[in-house]
N, C-alpha and C positions, 0 to 999 in steps of 0.2 A: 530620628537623631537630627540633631541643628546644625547648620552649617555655617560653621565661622565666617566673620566677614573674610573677606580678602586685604592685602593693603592700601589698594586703588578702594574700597567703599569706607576701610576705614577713615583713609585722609579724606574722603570727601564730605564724610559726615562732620568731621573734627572743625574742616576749611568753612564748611556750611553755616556751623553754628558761630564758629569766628566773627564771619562776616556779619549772622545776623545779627549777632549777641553786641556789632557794635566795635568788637575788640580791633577787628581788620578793619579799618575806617575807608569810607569813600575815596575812592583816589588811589590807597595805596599800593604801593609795589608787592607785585608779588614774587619774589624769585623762589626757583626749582629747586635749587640749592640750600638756601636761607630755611625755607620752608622743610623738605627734608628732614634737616640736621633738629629742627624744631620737631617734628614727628615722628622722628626715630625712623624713616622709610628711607627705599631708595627714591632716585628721583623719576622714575617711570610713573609710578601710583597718585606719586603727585601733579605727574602728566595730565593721566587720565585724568584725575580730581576734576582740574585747570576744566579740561575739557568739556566736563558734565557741569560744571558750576558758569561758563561760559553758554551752553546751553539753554540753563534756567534762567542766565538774565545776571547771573550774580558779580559775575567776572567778563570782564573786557581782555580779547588777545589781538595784540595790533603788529603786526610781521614788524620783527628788528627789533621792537618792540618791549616785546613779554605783555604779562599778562598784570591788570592793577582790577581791586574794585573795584565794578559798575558804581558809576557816577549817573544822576542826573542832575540837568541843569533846571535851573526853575523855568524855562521856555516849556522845556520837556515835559514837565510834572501839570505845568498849566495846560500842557494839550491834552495828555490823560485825562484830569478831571473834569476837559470842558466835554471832551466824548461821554464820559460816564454820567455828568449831569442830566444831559440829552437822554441817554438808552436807557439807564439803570432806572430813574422817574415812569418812565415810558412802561417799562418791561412790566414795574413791580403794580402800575396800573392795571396793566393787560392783566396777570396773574388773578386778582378780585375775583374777578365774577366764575373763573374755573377752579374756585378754592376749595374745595370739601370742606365738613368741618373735622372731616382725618388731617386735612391737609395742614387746618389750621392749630389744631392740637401740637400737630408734629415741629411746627414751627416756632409755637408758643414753650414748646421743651426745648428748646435749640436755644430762643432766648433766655433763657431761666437757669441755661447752663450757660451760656457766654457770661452772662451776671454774675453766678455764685463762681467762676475762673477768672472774671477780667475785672471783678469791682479794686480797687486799689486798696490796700492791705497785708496782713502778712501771710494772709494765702491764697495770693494773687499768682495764677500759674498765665501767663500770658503763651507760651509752645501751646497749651490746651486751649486756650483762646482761635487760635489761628485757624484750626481743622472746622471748630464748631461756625465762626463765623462767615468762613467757605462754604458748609454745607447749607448754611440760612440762603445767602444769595444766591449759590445756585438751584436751591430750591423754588425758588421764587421766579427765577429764570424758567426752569424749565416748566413751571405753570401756567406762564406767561403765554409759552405757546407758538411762540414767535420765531422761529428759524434767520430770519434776518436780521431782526434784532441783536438776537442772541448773539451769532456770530461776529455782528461787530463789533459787541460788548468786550466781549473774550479777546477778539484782535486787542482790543484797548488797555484790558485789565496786566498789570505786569504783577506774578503772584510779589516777590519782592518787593516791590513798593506796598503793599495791603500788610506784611510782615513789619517794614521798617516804619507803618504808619502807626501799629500801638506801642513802637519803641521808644516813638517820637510823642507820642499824645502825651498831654501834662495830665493831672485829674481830673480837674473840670471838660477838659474835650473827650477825655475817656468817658468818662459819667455821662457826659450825650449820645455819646455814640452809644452805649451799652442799652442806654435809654430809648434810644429810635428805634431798635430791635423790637421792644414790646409795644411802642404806640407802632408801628408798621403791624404789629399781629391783630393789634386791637380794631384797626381798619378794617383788615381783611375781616376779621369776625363780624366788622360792623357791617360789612360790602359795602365800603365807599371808596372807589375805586381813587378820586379826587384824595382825599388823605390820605392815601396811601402815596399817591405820588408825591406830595406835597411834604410829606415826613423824607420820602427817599430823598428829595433834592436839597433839602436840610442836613441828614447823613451825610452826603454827599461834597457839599461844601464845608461842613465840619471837618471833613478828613483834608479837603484841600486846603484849606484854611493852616492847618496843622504842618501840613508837608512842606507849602510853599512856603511857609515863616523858616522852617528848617535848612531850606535850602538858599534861599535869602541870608540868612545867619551864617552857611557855611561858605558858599561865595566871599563872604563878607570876609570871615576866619583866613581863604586862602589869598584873596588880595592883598592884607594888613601884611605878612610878611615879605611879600616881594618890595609893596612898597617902602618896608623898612630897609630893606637889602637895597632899592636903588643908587 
């Protein structure tokens, strides 16, 4: 038999997809109360919610405060991708030469699925996108072999930002991206260890590219009204 959610996993799934889907925007308040009456719960569930979503990165709670969507500043976002240019190049280097060609099958299906879910269209499932394009990179990771690597990759990577990056891609950055999945396998099968790195740091700044215009853009959005209010 199944075990229904609770109302603490309900809201949190509800607050989750909120956030990611865009609808709860950067910045915003999020009160106990407001939210609640919005979710038909008391306000305990949506305690915990706060709780587990401040956890994962998604929610900010600041004492006296309350709790608003994680923001990042483009400082922020430019420090992520300047760690990930470094490690993730690196890693998916090392990965080549301990590549099976199980290895490389397995990967070359992961690609071929991110494409037939993430090509732009009307059955573009991007929630399906998300799991399949986690399981490429840490595939790749853990081929790689690398324990220190790895780990500071991981300290770097914030899953919400890798979420909010194909929210934010137009079609032509999505189209790259989905793109550098299959020339990254094609290397591996070719074992050239050099292209492969050379395509990740391409990936790489594609997605930065992406972010930081987004967050430049939103900066911009939150400045325009205060200055009109001065």
């Amino acid at each position: 038999m199944t075990r229904g959610l609770t109302s603490a996993e309900r809201a949190l799934a509800t607050l989750r997809d909120l956030i990611m889907g865009g609808e709860l925007a950067p910045g915003a308040r999020l009160g106990e109360v407001e939210l609640a009456e919005r979710l038909g719960v008391s306000r305990t569930p949506v305690r915990e919610a706060l709780s587990r979503l401040a956890a994962e990165g998604l929610v900010e709670i600041a004492p006296n405060r309350g709790a608003r969507v994680a923001t990042w500043t483009v400082a922020e976002l430019e420090g992520v991708f300047d760690l990930r240019s470094v490690l993730e190049p690196q890693l998916t280097a090392h990965a080549v030469p301990n590549a099976t060609a199980a290895d490389v099958d397995e990967l070359d299906d992961l690609a071929r699925r991110m494409h037939e879910v993430g090509t732009p269209g009307p059955r573009q499932e991007l929630d399906a996108l998300v799991p399949l394009n986690r399981a490429f990179h840490d595939r790749l990771v853990a081929l790689a072999a690398h324990p220190t690597l790895a780990t500071a990759l991981a300290a770097a990577i914030h899953p919400p930002i890798v979420r909010r990056n194909f929210l934010t891609y137009d079609e032509a950055s999505l189209r790259r991206s989905l793109a550098h999945h299959g020339e990254i396998v094609a290397a591996l099968r070719a074992g050239d260890p050099e292209w492969a790195r050379a395509v990740m740091t391409s990936h790489i700044a594609n997605a930065r590219a992406v972010m930081v215009r987004a967050a430049r853009v939103q900066t911009a959005d939150q400045v325009a009204p205060r200055e009109e209010s001065a």
